[in-house]
KEZAZA-558853 format. One record per residue (C-alpha): residue number from 0; residue in one letter; x, y, z. Coordinates in pm, 1 decimal, decimal comma. Example, Ala and Ser with C-alpha at 12.3 -4.5 7.8 and 13.67 -1.06 7.14 Angstrom:
# KEZAZA-558853
(r 0 'a' (1230,0 -450,0 780,0))
(r 1 's' (1367,0 -106,0 714,0))
# end
This chain:
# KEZAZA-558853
(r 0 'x' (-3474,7 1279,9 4629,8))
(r 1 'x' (-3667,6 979,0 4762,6))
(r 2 'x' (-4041,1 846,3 4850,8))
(r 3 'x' (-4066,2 1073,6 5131,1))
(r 4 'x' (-4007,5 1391,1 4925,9))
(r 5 'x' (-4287,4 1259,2 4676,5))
(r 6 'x' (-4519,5 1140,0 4964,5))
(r 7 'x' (-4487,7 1501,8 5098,6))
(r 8 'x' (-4544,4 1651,9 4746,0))
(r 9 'x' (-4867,1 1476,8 4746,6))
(r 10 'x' (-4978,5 1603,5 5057,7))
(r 11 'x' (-4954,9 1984,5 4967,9))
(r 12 'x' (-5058,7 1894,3 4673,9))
(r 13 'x' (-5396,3 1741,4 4774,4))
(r 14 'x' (-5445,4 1997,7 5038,3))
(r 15 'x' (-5455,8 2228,9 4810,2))
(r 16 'x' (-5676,3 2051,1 4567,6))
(r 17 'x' (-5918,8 2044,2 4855,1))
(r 18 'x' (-6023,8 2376,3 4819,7))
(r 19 'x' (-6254,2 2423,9 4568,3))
(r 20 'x' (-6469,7 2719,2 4662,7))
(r 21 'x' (-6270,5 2912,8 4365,4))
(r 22 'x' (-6447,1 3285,8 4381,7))
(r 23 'x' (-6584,7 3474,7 4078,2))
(r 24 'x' (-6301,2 3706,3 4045,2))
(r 25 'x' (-6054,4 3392,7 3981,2))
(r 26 'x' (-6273,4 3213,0 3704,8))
(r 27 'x' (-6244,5 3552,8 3549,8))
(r 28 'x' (-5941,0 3594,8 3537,2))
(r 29 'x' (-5917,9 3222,4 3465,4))
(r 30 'x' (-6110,6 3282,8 3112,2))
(r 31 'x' (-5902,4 3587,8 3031,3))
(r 32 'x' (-5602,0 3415,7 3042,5))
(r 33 'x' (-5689,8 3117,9 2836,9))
(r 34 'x' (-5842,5 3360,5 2610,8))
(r 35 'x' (-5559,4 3584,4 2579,9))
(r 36 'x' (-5320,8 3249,5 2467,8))
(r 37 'x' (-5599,6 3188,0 2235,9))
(r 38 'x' (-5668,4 2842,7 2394,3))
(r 39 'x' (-6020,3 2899,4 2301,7))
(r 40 'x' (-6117,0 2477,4 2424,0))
(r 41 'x' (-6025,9 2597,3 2775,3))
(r 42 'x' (-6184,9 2954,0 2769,3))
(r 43 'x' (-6522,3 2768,7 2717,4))
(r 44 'x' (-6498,9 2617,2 3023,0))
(r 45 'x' (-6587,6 2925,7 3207,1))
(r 46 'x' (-6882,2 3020,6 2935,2))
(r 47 'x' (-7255,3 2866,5 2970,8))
(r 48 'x' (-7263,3 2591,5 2782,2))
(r 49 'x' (-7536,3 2775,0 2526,9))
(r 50 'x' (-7300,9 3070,6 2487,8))
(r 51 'x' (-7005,4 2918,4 2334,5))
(r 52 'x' (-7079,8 2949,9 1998,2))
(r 53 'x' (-7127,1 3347,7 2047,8))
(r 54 'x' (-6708,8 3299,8 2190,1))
(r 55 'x' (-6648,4 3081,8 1870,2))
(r 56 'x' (-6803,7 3362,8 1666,6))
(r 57 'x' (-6614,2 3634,6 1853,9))
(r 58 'x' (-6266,0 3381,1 1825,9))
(r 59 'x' (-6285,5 3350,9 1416,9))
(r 60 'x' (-6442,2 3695,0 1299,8))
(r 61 'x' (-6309,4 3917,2 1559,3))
(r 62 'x' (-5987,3 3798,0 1712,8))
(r 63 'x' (-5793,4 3703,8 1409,4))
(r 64 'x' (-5861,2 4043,3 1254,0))
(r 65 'x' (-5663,5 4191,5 1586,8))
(r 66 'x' (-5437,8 3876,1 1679,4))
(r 67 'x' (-5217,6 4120,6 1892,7))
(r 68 'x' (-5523,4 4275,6 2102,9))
(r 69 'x' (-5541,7 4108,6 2452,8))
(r 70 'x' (-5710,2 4153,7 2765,0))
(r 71 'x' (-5644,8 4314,8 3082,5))
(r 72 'x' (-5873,0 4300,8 3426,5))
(r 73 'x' (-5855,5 4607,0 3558,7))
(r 74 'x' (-6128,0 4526,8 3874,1))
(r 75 'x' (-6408,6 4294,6 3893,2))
(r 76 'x' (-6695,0 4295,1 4125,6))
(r 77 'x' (-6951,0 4018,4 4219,2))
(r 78 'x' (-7332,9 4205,0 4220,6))
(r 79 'x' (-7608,1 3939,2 4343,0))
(r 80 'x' (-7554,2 3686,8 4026,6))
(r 81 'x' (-7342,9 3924,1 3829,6))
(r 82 'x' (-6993,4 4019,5 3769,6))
(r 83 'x' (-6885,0 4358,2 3648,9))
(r 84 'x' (-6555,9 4335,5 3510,1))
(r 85 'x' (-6406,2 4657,5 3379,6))
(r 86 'x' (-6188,5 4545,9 3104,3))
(r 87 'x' (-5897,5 4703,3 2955,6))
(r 88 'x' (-5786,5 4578,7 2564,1))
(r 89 'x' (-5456,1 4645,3 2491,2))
(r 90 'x' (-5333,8 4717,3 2111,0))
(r 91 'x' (-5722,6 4768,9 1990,9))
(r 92 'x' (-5739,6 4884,7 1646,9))
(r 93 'x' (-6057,4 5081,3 1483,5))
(r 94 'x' (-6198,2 4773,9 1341,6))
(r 95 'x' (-6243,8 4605,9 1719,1))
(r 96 'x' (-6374,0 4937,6 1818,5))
(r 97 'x' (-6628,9 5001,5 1575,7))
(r 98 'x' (-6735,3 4603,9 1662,7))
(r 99 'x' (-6772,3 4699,6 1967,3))
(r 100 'x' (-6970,6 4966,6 1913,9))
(r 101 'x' (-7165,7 4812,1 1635,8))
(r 102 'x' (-7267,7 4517,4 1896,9))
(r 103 'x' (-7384,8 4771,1 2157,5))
(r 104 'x' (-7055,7 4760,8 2394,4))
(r 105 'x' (-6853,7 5088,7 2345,8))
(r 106 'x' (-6547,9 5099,0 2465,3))
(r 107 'x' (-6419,6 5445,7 2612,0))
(r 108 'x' (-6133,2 5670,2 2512,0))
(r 109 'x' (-5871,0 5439,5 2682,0))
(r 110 'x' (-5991,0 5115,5 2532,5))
(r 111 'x' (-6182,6 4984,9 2858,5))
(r 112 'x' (-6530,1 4778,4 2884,1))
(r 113 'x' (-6736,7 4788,3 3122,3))
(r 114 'x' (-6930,7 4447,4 3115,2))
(r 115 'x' (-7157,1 4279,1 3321,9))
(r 116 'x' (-7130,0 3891,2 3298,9))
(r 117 'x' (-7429,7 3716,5 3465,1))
(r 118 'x' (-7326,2 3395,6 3659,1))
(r 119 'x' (-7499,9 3070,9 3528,7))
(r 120 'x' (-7522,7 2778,5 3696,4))
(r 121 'x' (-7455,8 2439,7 3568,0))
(r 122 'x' (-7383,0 2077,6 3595,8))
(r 123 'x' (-7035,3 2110,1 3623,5))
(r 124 'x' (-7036,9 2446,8 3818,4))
(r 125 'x' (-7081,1 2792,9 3758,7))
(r 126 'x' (-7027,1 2972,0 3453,5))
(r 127 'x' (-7028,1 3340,8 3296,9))
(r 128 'x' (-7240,3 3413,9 3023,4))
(r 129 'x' (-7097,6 3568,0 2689,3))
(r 130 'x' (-7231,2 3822,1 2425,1))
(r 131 'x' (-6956,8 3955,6 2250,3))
(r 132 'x' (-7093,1 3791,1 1930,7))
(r 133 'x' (-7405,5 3896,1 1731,9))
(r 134 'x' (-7760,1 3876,1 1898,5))
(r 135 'x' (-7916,0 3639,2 1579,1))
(r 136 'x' (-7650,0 3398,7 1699,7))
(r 137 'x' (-7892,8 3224,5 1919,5))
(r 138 'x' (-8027,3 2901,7 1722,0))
(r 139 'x' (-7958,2 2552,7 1802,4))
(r 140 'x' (-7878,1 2483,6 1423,6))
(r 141 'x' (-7532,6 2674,5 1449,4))
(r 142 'x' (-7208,4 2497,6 1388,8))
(r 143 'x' (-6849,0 2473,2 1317,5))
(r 144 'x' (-6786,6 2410,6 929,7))
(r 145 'x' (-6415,1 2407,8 729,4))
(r 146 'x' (-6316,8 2353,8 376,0))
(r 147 'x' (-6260,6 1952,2 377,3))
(r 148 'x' (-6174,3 1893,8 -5,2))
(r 149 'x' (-5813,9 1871,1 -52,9))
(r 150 'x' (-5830,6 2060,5 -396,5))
(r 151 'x' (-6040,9 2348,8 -254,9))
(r 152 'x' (-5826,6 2662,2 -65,5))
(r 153 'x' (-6105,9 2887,1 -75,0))
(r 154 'x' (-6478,4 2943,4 -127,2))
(r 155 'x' (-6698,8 3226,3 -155,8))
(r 156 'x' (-6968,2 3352,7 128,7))
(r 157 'x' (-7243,7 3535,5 -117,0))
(r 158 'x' (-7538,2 3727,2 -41,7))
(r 159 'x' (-7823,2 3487,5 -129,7))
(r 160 'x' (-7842,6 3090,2 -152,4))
(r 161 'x' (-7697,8 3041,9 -540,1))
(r 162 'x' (-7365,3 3089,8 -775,2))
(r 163 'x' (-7580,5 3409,6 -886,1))
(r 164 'x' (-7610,2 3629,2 -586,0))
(r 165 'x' (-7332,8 3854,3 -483,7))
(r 166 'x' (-7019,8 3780,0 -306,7))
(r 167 'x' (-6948,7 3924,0 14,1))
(r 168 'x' (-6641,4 3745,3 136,1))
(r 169 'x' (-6405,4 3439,5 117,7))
(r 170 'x' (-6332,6 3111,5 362,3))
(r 171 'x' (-5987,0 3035,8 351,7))
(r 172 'x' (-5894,3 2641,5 421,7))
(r 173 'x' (-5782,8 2581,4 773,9))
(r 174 'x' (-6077,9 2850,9 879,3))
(r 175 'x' (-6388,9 2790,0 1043,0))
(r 176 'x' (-6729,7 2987,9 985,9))
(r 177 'x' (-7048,3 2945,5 1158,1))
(r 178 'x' (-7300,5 2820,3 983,4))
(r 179 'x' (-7700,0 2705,2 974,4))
(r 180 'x' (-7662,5 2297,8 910,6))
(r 181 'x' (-8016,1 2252,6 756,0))
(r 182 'x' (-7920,8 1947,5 608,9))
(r 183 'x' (-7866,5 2176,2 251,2))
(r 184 'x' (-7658,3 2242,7 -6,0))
(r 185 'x' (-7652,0 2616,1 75,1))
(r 186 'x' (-7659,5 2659,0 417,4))
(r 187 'x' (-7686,1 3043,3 592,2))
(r 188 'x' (-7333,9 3165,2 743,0))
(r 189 'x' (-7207,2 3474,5 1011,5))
(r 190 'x' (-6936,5 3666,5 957,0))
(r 191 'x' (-6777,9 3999,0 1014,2))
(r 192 'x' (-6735,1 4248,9 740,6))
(r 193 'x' (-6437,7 4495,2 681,4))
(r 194 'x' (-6707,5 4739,2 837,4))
(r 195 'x' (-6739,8 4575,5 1173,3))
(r 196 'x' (-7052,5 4491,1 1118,6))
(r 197 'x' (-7220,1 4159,5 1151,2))
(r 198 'x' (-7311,7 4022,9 806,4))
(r 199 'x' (-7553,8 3686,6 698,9))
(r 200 'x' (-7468,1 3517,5 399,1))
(r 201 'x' (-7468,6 3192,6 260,8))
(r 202 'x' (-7186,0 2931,8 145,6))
(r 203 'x' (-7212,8 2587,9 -56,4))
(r 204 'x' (-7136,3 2304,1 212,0))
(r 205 'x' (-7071,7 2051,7 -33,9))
(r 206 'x' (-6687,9 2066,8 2,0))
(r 207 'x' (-6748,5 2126,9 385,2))
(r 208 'x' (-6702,1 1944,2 704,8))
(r 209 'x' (-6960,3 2008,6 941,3))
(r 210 'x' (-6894,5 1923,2 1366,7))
(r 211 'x' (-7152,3 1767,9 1509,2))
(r 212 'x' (-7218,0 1923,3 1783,9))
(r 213 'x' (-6952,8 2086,1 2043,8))
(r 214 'x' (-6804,4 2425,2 1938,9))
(r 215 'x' (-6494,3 2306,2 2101,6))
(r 216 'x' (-6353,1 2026,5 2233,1))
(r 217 'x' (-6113,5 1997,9 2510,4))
(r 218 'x' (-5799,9 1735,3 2522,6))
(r 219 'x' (-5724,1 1461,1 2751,5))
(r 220 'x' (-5520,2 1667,8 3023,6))
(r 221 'x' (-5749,0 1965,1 2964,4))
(r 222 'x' (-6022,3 1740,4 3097,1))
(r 223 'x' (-5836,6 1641,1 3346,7))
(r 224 'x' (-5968,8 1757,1 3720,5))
(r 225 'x' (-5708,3 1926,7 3919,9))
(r 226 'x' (-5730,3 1595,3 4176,4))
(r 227 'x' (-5657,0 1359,6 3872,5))
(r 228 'x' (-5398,9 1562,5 3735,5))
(r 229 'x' (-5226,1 1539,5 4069,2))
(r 230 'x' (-5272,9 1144,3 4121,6))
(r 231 'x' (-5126,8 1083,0 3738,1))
(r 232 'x' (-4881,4 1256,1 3774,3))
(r 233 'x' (-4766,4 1095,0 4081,5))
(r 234 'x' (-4818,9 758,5 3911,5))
(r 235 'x' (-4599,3 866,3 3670,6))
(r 236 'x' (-4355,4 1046,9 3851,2))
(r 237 'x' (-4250,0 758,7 4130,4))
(r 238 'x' (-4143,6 530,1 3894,3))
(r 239 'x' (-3938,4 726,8 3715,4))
(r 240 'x' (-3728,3 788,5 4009,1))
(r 241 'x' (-3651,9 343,6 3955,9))
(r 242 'x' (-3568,6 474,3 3577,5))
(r 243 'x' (-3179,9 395,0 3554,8))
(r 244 'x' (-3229,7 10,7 3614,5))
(r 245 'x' (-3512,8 -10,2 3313,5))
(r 246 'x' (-3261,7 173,0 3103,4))
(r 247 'x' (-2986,1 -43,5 3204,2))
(r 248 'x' (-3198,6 -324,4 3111,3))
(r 249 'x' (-3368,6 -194,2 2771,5))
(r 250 'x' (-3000,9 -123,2 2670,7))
(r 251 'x' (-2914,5 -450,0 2662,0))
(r 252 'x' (-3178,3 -513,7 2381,6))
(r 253 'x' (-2941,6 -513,1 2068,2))
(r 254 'x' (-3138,7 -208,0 1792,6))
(r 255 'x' (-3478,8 -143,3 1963,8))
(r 256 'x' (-3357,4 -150,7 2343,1))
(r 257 'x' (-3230,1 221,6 2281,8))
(r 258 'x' (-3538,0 299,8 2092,4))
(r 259 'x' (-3779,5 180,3 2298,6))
(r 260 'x' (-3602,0 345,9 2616,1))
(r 261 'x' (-3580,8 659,7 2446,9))
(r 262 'x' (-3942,4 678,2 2363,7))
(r 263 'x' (-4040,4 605,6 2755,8))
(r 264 'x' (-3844,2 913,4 2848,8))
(r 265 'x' (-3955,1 1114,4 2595,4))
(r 266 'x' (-4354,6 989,1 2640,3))
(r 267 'x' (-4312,0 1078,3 3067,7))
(r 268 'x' (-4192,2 1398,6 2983,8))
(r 269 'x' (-4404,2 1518,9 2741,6))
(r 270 'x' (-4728,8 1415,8 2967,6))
(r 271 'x' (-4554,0 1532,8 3274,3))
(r 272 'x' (-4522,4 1880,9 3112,2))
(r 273 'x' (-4852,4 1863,1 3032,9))
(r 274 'x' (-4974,4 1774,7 3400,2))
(r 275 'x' (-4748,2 2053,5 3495,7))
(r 276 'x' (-4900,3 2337,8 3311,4))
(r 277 'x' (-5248,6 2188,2 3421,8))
(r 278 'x' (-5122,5 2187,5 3811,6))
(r 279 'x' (-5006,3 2527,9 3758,8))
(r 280 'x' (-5281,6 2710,8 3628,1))
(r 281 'x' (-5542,7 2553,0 3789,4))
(r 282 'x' (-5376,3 2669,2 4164,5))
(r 283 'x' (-5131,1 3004,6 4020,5))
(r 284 'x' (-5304,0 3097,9 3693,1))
(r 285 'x' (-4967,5 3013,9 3537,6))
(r 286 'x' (-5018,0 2931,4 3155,8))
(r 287 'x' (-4735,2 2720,3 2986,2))
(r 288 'x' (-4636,7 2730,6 2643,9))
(r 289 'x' (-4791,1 2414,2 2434,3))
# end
């Protein structure tokens, strides 16, 4: 292995990062598969901006009551500025049914939906929109809250704004819920009940941490363009191949030569594993393991 093999590499590489014209049938399928490995940061991606908190909705209420339900495409077809996707979901239960159902989206006898996404264009390209989560989700006061105090491990969602009023369910810590941040103590929450159905409530933020803004946010190589991803890891990647003389010279630091060598390796191949996966989904759809 040499500079020629790597100069070659980048080549293909770039040649393929030229084309960009990705079609509507691979962002679908795209979204399903980040959405399937529950990387729910990358799913947004392919969702209008002003629809990810219905797919953050959808992700806590809905998707951890079924964590083995996934999806499968079963055909797709671009109509003017809309997608129908027939959509088959494996292991459904009753409850994801009766949501279903309960939202205005049946599913048939073999577990398929018929949906039609509408394309949305943006900034940053185009997107799908997403309704899978309850239609009084649309506010601009909606965000991500979790239990922050360290003695708290749960906290009760009741039906009315006080200790009085009725309780309907429980937040467990390391949960999110969406929530209404008006600035008060009591602030108006979503959830799902044991019914399907979607239920309002309220819950005491005082022991709460609130995100700003984004529903989720996406890590450094998830940010990453395909282009970048290829140049870093080129960067990285050539000088590796001069590795065995900074060993040999790191070793001959008495104590933290070792150390500091190890860490190096370790560091390259932890972000080139990352870069991989990146590379590889973004041109094969091929989702690593994190």
């Amino acid at each position: 292995m040499n500079l020629k093999f790597f100069g070659l590499l980048a080549i293909v590489l770039l040649s393929l990062c030229s084309c960009t014209s990705f079609n509507n049938d691979r962002r679908l399928k795209k979204f399903v598969s980040r959405f399937n490995a529950k990387e729910y940061a990358c799913a947004s991606t392919y969702i209008y901006p002003d629809d990810r908190m219905q797919l953050a909705f959808f992700a806590n209420e809905v998707r951890k009551k079924v964590p083995n339900a996934f999806i499968e495409i079963e055909e797709s077809e671009t109509e003017d500025n809309y997608v129908v996707a027939k959509l088959k979901w494996k292991n459904a239960n009753d409850f994801l049914r009766n949501y279903f159902a309960h939202i205005g989206k049946p599913l048939d006898e073999e577990d398929v939906l018929i949906d039609t996404l509408r394309i949305m264009e943006t900034m940053e390209g185009d997107c799908f929109s997403f309704d899978w989560g309850s239609p009084e989700l649309n506010t601009e006061k909606l965000r991500l809250a979790s239990i922050s105090a360290e003695n708290v491990e749960r906290m009760n969602i009741r039906a009315g704004a006080g200790q009085g009023s009725r309780i309907i369910g429980k937040l467990e810590k390391g949960d999110d819920i969406l929530i209404e941040d008006d600035g008060k103590g009591w602030s108006r929450c979503y959830l799902v009940n044991d019914n399907s159905q979607v239920q309002r409530g309220y819950i005491y933020t005082a022991n709460m941490s609130v995100k700003e803004s984004a529903f989720f946010t996406l890590g450094i190589f998830d940010s990453m363009s395909l282009l970048v991803a290829v140049i870093v890891i080129l960067i990285i990647i050539v000088p590796l191949y001069y590795i065995s003389s900074l060993a040999t010279g790191l070793f001959g630091i008495p104590v933290a030569g070792p150390v500091i060598c190890i860490g190096i390796i370790l560091g390259c191949l932890y972000v080139v594993y990352q870069l991989i996966e990146k590379i590889l989904f973004e041109l094969f759809i091929i989702n690593l393991p994190y």
